[in-house]
N, C-alpha and C positions, 0 to 999 in steps of 0.2 A: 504494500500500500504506500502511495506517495502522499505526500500530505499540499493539496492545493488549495488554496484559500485564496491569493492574488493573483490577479490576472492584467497584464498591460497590454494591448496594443498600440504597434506604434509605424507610425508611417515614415519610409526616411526621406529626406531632404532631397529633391532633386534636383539641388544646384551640385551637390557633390558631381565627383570627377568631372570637371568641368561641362558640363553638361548646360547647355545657353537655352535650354527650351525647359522653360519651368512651366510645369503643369499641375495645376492643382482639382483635384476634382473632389465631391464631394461623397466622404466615405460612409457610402450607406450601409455595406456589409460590415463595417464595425460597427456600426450605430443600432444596427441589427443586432447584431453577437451580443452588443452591452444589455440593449434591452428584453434579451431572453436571458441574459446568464447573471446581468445586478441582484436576482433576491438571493443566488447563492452564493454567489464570490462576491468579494469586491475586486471590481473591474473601475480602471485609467484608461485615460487613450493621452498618449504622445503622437504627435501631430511636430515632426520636426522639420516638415518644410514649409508648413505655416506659419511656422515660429521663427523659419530659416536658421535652427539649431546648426553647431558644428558636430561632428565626434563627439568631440569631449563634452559637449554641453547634453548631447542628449543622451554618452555615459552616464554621468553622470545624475540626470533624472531621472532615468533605469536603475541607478545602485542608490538614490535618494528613497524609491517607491522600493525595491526589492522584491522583483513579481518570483511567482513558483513558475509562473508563463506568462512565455514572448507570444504573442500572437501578431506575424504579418501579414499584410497583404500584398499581394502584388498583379496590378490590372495589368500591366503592361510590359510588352516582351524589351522594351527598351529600357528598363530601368532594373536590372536584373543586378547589376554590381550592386547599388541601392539597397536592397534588401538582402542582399548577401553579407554586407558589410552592416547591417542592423544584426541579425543571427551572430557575428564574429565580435560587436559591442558588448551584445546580450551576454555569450558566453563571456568575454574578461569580466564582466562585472561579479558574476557564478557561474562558476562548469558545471555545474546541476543543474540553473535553469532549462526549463523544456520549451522548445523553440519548435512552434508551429508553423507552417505558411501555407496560404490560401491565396487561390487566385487564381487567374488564366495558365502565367508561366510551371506553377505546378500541376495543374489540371494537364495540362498538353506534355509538359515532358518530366515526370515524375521520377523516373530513374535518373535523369540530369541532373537536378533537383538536388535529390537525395547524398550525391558524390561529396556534396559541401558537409566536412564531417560539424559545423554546428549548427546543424538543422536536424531536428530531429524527428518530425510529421510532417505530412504533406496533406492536406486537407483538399479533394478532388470535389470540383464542380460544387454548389451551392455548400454551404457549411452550416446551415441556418442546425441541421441536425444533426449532422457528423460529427462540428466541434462539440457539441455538449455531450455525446455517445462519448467520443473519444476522452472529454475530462474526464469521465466517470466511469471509464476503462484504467485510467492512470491510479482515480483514486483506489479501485476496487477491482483487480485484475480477475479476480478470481468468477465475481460475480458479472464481471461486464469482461467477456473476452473482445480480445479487438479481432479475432477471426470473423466475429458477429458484424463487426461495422462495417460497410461499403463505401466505395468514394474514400479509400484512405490509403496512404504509402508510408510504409515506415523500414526497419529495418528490424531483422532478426535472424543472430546465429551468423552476422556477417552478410547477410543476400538483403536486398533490397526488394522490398515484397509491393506487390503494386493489384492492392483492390478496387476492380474500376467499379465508376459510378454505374448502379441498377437503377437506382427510382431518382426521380425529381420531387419537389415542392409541387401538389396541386391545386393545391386552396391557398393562395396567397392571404389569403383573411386571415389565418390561422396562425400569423405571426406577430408579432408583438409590435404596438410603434416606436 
């Protein structure tokens, strides 16, 4: 059993590596994640390109808050160092933190993904129910196997294991605002 209680997500900066096209869009699948998982965690969102954080400054928010989990996102195939380099933050701040990521780029190439050894989930195609299967696999292995969950990539025994998405979200009402 791990013991999760905190939860951050955090979006990184995409002025880093020089990158001249800053995009900012509005993150609804975190806004999502917060308002289905706030009555049992306490869940943050770092938002370090709205803040235009450095490294250090959004290190340091990260080992300020002290999450049990990193939860990323990542829309877009061009900002891929971006979030790789929030996962490689994550871990200096604790090598035990558990570094999730969601998104397009793990949806489509999950064993790519996974090679980055501080990423430790990969959250396939919508997460509205994956990620909360999958906290509650971490807390309770026993009781919530992750063979159970679908739409998820992890590693085990060394092999990179890749469970594709079966079902979709059908009732978009049935999600929190």
């Amino acid at each position: 059993m791990t013991k999760i209680e905190k939860i951050m997500f955090v979006i990184p900066n995409d002025r880093w590596f020089d990158n001249n096209k800053h995009w900012h869009g509005f993150p609804y699948t975190t806004g999502i994640l917060t308002s289905i998982l706030k009555d049992e965690y306490d869940v943050k969102f770092l938002d370090a390109g709205f803040e235009d954080l450095t490294y250090e400054q959004t290190q340091q928010r990260i080992a300020n808050y002290n999450p049990d989990v990193v939860g990323i996102s990542c829309m877009s195939m061009e900002y891929t160092r971006h979030f790789q380099k929030i996962a490689e933050i994550a871990k200096s701040v604790n090598p035990k933190v558990i570094v999730i990521v969601g998104g397009i780029y793990p949806t489509l190439l999950p064993e790519v993904l996974l090679k980055n050894p501080n990423i430790d989930y990969a959250v396939l195609g919508e997460g509205e129910y994956r990620f909360p299967k999958l906290l509650k696999h971490l807390k309770n292995p026993e009781e919530n196997p992750i063979e159970e969950i679908e739409g998820l990539s992890y590693r085990s025994n060394g092999k990179i294991i890749v469970r594709p998405v079966q079902s979709y979200i059908k009732d978009l009402d049935v999600i929190p605002f």
